[in-house]
C-alpha positions as CSV (number, residue, x, y, z in Angstrom):
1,X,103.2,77.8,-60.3
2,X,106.0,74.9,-60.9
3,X,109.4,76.9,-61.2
4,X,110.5,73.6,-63.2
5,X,107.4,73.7,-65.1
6,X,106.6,77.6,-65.8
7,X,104.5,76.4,-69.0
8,X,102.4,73.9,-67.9
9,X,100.0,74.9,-71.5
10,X,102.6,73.3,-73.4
11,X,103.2,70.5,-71.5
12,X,100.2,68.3,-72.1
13,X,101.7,68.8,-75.8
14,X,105.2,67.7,-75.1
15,X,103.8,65.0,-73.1
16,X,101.5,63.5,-75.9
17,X,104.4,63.5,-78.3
18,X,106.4,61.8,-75.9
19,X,104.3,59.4,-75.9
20,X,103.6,59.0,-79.8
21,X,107.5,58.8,-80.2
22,X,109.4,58.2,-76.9
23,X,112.7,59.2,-78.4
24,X,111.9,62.3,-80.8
25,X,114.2,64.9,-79.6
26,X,112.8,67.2,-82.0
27,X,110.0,68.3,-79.9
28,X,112.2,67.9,-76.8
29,X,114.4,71.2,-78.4
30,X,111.6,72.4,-79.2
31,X,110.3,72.5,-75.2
32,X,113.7,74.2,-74.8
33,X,112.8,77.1,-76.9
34,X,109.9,77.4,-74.5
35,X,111.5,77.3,-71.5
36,X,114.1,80.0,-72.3
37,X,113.0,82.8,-70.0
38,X,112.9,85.3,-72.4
39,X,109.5,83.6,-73.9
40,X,108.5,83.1,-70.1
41,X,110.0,80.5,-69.1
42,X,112.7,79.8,-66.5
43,X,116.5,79.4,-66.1
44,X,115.7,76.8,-63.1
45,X,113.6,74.9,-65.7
46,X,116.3,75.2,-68.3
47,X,118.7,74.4,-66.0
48,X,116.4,71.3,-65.3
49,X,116.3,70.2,-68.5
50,X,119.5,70.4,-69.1
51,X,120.2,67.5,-66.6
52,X,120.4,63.5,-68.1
53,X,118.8,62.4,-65.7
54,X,115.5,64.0,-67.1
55,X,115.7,62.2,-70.1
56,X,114.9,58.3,-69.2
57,X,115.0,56.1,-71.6
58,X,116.9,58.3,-74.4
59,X,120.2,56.7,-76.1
60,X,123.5,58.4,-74.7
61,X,123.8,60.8,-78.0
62,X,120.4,61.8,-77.8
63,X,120.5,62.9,-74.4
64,X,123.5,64.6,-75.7
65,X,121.9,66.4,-77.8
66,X,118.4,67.5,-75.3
67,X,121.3,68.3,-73.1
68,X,123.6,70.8,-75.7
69,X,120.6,72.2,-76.8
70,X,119.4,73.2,-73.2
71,X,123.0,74.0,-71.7
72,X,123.3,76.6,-75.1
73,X,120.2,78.6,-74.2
74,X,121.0,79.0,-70.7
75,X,124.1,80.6,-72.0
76,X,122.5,82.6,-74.7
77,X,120.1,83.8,-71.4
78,X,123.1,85.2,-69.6
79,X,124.7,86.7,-72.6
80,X,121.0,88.3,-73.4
81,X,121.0,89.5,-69.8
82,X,124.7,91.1,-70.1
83,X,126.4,88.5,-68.0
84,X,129.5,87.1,-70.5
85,X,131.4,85.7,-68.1
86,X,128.7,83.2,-67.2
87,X,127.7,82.8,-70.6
88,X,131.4,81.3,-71.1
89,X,131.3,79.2,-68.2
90,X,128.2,77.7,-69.5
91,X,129.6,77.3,-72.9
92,X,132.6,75.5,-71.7
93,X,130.3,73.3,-70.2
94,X,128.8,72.8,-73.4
95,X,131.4,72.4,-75.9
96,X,132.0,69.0,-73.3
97,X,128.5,67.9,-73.9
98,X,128.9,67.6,-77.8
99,X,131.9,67.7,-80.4
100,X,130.4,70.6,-82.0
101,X,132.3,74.2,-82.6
102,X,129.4,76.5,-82.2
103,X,129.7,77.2,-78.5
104,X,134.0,78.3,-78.9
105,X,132.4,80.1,-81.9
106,X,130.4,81.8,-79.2
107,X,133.1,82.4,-76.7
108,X,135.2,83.9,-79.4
109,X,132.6,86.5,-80.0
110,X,132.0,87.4,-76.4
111,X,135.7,88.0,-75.8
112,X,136.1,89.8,-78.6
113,X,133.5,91.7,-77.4
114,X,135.3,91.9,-73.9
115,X,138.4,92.7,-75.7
116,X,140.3,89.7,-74.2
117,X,141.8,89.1,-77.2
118,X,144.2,86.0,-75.8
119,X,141.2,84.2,-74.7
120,X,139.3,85.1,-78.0
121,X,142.1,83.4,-80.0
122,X,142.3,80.0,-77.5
123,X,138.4,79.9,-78.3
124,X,139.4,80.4,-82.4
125,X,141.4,77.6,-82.1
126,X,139.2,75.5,-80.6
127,X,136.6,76.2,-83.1
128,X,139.4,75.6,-86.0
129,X,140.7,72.3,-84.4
130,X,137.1,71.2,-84.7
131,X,136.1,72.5,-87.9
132,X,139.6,73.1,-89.5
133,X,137.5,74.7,-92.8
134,X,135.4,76.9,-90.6
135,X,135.4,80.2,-92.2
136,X,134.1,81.6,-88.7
137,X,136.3,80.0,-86.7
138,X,139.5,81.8,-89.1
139,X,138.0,84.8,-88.9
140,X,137.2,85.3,-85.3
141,X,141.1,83.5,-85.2
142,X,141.9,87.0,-87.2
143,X,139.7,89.6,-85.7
144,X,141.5,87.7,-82.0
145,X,145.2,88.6,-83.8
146,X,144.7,91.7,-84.7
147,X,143.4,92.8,-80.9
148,X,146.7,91.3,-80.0
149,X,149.0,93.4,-82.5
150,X,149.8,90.3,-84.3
151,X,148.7,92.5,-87.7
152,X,151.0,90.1,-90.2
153,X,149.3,87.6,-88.8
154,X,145.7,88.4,-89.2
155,X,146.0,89.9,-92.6
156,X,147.5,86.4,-93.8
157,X,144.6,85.0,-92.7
158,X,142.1,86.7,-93.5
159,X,143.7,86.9,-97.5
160,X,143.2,82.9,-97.1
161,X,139.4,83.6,-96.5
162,X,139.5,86.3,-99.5
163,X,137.7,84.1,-101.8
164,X,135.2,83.1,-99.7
165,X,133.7,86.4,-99.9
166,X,132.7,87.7,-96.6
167,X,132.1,91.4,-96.0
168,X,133.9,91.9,-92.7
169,X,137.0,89.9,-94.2
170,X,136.8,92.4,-97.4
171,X,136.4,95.1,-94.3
172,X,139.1,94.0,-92.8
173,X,141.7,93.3,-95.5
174,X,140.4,97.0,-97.0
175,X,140.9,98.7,-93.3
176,X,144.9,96.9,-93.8
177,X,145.6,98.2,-97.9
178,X,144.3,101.8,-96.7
179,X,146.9,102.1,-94.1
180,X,149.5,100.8,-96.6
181,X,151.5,100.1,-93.4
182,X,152.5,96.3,-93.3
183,X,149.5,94.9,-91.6
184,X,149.1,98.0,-89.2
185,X,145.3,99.3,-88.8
186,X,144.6,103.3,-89.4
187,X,144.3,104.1,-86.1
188,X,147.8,101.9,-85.2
């Protein structure tokens, strides 16, 4: 079998669409679903796809887009197969691609994870400086504060996404009134 092609049953399908519409880059994510090895298909094939120069005859933002879309579930691969720090490096690569905030919204989490809270705050920012109303982006910004012991902080921002009504914030801000200790959690 093709490493580059490790479905060659769905191919005749993307092929024929292809054909019907030369520049539908809805069926070309869709192939990217299918390649994701985790529903058999191959990081070398992703990692294929992901290239522009695979994509003749597409318009710059579409390619773009086929590219993103590829170049996200390569990382979402290595963060399924417990490898963050290539995840990252993949989303960095990314967040280039497309002015979207979804892959710092992913580095975020995985430091957070990590606990490398400095880096989990740069990739808040990002997100924020993006999407300057992203309620995700502020509260990974918070979650990255208070791993840094910047409790005043955190709780200021996560009062600002009060209204919104997320559970972790009301988690959070509850987690801060318990303590009754200026900002400081419980177990501070």
């Amino acid at each position: 079998a093709d490493p580059l092609q490790p479905r060659p049953d769905v191919l005749p399908l993307l092929e024929a669409a292809q054909r019907i519409q030369p520049d539908n880059v809805i069926v070309r994510h869709a192939y990217i679903g299918v390649l994701a090895p985790r529903w058999g298909g191959s990081l070398d094939a992703l990692q294929d796809y992901a290239r522009p120069a695979r994509h003749p005859g597409l318009s710059p933002d579409r390619v773009a887009s086929v590219s993103y879309g590829a170049t996200m579930e390569i990382a979402s691969d290595y963060w399924f197969r417990k490898q963050p720090d290539q995840a990252v490096e993949v989303l960095e690569v990314a967040a280039k691609l497309c002015r979207l905030n979804q892959p710092w919204v992913d580095i975020a989490n995985i430091r957070l994870e990590q606990q490398r809270h400095a880096e989990a705050l740069q990739a808040a920012d990002q997100t924020i400086a993006i999407v300057p109303t992203s309620s995700s982006g502020h509260l990974l910004r918070a979650r990255a504060l208070r791993g840094l012991g910047r409790h005043d902080e955190a709780v200021r921002v996560l009062q600002r996404l009060a209204p919104e009504g997320m559970a972790e914030v009301a988690y959070l801000l509850g987690e801060y009134h318990e303590s009754g200790s200026r900002g400081l959690p419980p177990d501070a």
